[in-house]
C-alpha positions in Angstrom: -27.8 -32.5 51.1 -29.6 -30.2 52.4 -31.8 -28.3 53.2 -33.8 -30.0 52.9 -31.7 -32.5 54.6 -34.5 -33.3 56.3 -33.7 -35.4 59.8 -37.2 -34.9 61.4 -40.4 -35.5 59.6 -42.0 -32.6 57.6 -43.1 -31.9 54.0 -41.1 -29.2 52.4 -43.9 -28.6 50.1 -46.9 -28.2 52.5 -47.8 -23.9 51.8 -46.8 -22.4 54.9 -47.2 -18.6 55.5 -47.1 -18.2 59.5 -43.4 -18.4 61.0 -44.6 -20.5 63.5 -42.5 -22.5 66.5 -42.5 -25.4 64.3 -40.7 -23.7 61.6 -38.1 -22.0 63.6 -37.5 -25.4 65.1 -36.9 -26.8 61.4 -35.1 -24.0 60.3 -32.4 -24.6 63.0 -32.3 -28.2 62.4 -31.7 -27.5 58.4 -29.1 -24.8 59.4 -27.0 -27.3 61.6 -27.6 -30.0 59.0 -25.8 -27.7 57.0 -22.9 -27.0 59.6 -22.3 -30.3 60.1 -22.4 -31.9 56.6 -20.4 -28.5 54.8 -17.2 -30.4 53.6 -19.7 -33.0 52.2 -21.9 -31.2 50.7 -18.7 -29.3 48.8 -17.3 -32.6 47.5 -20.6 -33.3 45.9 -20.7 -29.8 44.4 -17.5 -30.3 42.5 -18.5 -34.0 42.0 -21.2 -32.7 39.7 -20.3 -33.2 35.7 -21.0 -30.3 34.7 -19.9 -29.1 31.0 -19.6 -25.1 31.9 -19.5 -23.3 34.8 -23.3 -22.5 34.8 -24.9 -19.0 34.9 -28.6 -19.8 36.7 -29.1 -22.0 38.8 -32.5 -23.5 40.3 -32.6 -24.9 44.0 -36.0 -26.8 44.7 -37.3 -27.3 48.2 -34.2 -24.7 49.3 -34.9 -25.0 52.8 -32.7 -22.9 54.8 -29.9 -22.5 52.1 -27.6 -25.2 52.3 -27.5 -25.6 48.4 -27.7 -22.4 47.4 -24.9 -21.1 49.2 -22.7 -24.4 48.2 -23.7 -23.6 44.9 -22.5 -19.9 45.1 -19.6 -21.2 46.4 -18.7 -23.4 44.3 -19.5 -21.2 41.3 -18.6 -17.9 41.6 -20.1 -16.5 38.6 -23.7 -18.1 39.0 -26.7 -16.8 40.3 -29.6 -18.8 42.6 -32.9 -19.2 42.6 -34.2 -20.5 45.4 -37.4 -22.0 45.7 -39.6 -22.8 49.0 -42.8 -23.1 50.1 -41.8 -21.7 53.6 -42.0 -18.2 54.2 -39.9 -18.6 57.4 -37.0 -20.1 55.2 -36.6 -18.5 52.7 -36.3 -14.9 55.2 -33.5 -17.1 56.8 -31.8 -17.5 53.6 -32.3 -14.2 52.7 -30.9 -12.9 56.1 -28.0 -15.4 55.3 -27.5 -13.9 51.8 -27.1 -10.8 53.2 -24.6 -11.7 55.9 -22.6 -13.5 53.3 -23.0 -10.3 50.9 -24.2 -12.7 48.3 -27.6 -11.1 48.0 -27.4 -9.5 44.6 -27.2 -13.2 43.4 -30.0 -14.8 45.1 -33.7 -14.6 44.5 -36.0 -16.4 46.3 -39.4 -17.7 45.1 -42.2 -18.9 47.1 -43.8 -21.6 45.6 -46.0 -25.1 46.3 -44.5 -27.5 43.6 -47.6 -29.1 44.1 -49.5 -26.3 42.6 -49.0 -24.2 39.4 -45.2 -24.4 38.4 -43.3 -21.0 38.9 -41.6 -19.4 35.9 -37.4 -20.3 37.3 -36.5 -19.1 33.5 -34.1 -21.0 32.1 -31.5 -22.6 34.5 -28.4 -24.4 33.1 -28.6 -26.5 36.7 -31.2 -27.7 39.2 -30.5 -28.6 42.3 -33.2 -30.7 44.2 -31.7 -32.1 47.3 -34.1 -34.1 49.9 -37.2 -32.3 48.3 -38.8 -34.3 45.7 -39.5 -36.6 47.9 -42.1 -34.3 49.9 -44.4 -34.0 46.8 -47.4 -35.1 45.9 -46.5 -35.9 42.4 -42.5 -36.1 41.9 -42.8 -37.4 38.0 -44.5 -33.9 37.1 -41.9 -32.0 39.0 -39.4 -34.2 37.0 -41.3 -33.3 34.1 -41.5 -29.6 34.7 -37.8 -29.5 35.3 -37.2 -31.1 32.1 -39.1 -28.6 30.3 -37.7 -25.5 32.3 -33.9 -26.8 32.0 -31.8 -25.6 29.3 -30.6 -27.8 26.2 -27.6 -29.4 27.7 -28.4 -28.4 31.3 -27.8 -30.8 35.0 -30.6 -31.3 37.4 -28.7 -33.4 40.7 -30.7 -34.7 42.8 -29.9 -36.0 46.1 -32.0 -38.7 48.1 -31.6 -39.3 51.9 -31.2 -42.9 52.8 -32.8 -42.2 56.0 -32.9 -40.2 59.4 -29.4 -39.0 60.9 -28.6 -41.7 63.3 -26.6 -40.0 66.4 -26.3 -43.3 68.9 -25.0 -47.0 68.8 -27.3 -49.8 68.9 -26.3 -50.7 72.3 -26.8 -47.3 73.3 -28.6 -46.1 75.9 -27.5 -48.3 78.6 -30.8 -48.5 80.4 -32.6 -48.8 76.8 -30.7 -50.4 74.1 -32.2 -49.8 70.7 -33.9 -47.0 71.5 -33.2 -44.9 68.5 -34.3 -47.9 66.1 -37.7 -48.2 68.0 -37.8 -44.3 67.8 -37.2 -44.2 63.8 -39.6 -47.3 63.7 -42.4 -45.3 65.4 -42.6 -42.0 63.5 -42.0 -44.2 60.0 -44.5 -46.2 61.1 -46.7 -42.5 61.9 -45.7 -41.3 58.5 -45.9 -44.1 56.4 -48.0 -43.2 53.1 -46.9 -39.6 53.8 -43.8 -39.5 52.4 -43.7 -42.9 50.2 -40.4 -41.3 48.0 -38.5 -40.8 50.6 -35.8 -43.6 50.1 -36.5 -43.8 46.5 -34.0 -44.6 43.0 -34.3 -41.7 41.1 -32.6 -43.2 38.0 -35.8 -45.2 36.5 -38.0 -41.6 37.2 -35.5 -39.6 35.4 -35.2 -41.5 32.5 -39.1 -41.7 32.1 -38.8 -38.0 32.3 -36.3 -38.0 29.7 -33.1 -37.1 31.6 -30.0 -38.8 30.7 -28.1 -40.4 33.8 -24.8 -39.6 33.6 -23.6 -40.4 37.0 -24.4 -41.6 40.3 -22.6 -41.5 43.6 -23.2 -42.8 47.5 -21.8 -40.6 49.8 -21.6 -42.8 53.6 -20.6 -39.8 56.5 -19.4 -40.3 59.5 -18.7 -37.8 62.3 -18.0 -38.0 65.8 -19.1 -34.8 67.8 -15.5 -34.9 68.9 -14.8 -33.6 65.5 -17.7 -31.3 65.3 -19.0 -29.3 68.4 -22.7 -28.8 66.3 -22.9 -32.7 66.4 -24.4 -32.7 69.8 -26.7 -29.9 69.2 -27.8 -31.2 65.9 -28.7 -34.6 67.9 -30.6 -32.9 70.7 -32.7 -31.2 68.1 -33.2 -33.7 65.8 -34.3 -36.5 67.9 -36.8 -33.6 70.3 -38.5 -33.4 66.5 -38.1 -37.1 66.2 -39.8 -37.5 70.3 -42.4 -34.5 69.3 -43.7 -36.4 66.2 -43.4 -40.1 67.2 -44.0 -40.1 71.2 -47.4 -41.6 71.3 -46.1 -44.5 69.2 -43.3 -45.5 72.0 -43.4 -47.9 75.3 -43.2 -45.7 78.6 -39.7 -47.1 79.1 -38.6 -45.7 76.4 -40.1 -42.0 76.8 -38.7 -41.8 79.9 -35.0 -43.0 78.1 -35.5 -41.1 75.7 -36.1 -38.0 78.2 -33.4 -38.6 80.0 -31.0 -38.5 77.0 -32.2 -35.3 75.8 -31.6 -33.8 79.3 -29.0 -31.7 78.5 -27.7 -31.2 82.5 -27.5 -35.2 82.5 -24.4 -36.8 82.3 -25.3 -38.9 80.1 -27.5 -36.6 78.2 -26.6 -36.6 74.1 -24.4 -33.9 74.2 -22.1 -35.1 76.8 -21.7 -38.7 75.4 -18.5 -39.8 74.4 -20.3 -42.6 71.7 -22.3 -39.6 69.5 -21.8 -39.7 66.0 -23.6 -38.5 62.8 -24.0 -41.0 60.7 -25.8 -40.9 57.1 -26.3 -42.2 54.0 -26.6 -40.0 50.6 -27.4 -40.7 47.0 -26.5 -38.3 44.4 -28.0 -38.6 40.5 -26.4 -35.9 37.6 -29.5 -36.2 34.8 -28.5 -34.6 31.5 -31.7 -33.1 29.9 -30.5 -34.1 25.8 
């Protein structure tokens, strides 16, 4: 849950140095991601089996932050590693550290996974949270984390069902569907990309040889009654979702879908009574023996 809760297509591994439109774009999408999903992503942090409060901790594919700082939260006497390939977030989490005044226990590393493994030292935990999806060869990172773990340490990783949804099927009025036809299209752009994404972690662990101790669903809900960043979190995610996918939808539905993410509309996604986050989470706890 993440960071690297990645609602909009992108690969958290591709080596990135520019701060670039598209990456501010991302990194506010990652930061509301966080927002929204905060009280889950804390249930799923004290879910987590560990046997003592750990000491060093590893987050792969950190995005923004969203695991680090639920993992300094949750354990007050641990530092953080953070690993990204993205310049542009990991100065956002830095910035964030420092506003939190948690920055003398984060370090950030920028690193391609896909590329020569950095030295993390010797974490008790790993976090990997929508990230191992985005490379190139996720059995090697598996490996690698094995290897880098401590005797005894946790590496969780958490896997995205899908997208966010934000609307009902029935919804828009003059469109029905369109959201569905809108996923369709950019998986449809991406497919062979990102062929993780989605994936059951348990049969990859074990061949890397974690032990599975535990596995948990999380199904969230959340009407942007309850949460003003709903809306805003929608708009942005489904402009990415239009940006990446348009050329792969019917003219009807471009000029729906324009009209919903006309924010002076009335019935423009942040003024509609029938938005809702809605996602799907799976969470794995690996023991390395």
């Amino acid at each position: 849950m993440t960071s690297h809760a990645h609602p909009a297509p992108t690969h958290a591994n591709d080596h990135t140095h520019t701060h670039t439109h598209d990456q501010v774009d991302h990194s506010e999408i990652l930061d509301l991601d966080a927002t929204v999903l905060a009280e889950h992503l804390a249930s799923v942090t004290a879910w987590l089996p560990v046997t003592a409060p750990p000491r060093h901790i590893v987050d792969l594919g950190c995005g923004t932050g969203a695991g680090t700082f639920a993992l300094l939260a949750r354990f007050p006497e641990a530092r953080v590693t953070a690993v990204d390939s993205s310049a542009a977030h990991l100065r956002r989490l830095q910035e964030k550290a420092c506003v939190e005044r948690v920055d003398d226990r984060v370090r950030t590393v920028q690193a391609d996974l896909d590329a020569a493994w950095p030295d993390l030292g010797r974490p008790d935990l790993v976090w990997a949270s929508a990230s191992l999806h985005h490379m190139a060869d996720p059995r090697r990172a598996l490996r690698e984390t094995h290897g880098a773990l401590a005797p005894g340490g946790l590496l969780a990783v958490v896997e995205l069902a899908g997208y966010p949804r934000f609307l009902p099927a029935t919804a828009p009025e003059d469109r029905p569907g369109l959201e569905d036809r809108l996923h369709a299209a950019s998986e449809r752009r991406h497919e062979g990309l990102v062929p993780h994404r989605g994936a059951d972690w348990g049969p990859m662990l074990d061949a890397a040889g974690f032990g599975v101790e535990a596995e948990r669903t999380i199904t969230v809900e959340i009407a942007a009654a309850d949460s003003e960043a709903v809306g805003h979190y929608a708009l942005r995610s489904m402009q990415r979702l239009r940006d990446s996918a348009s050329d792969g939808l019917a003219p009807e539905d471009l000029d729906a879908l324009g009209r919903l993410l006309d924010t002076t509309a009335a019935h423009g996604l942040p003024h509609r009574p029938d938005l809702a986050l809605r996602t799907e989470r799976t969470v794995w706890a690996a023991r390395r023996a």
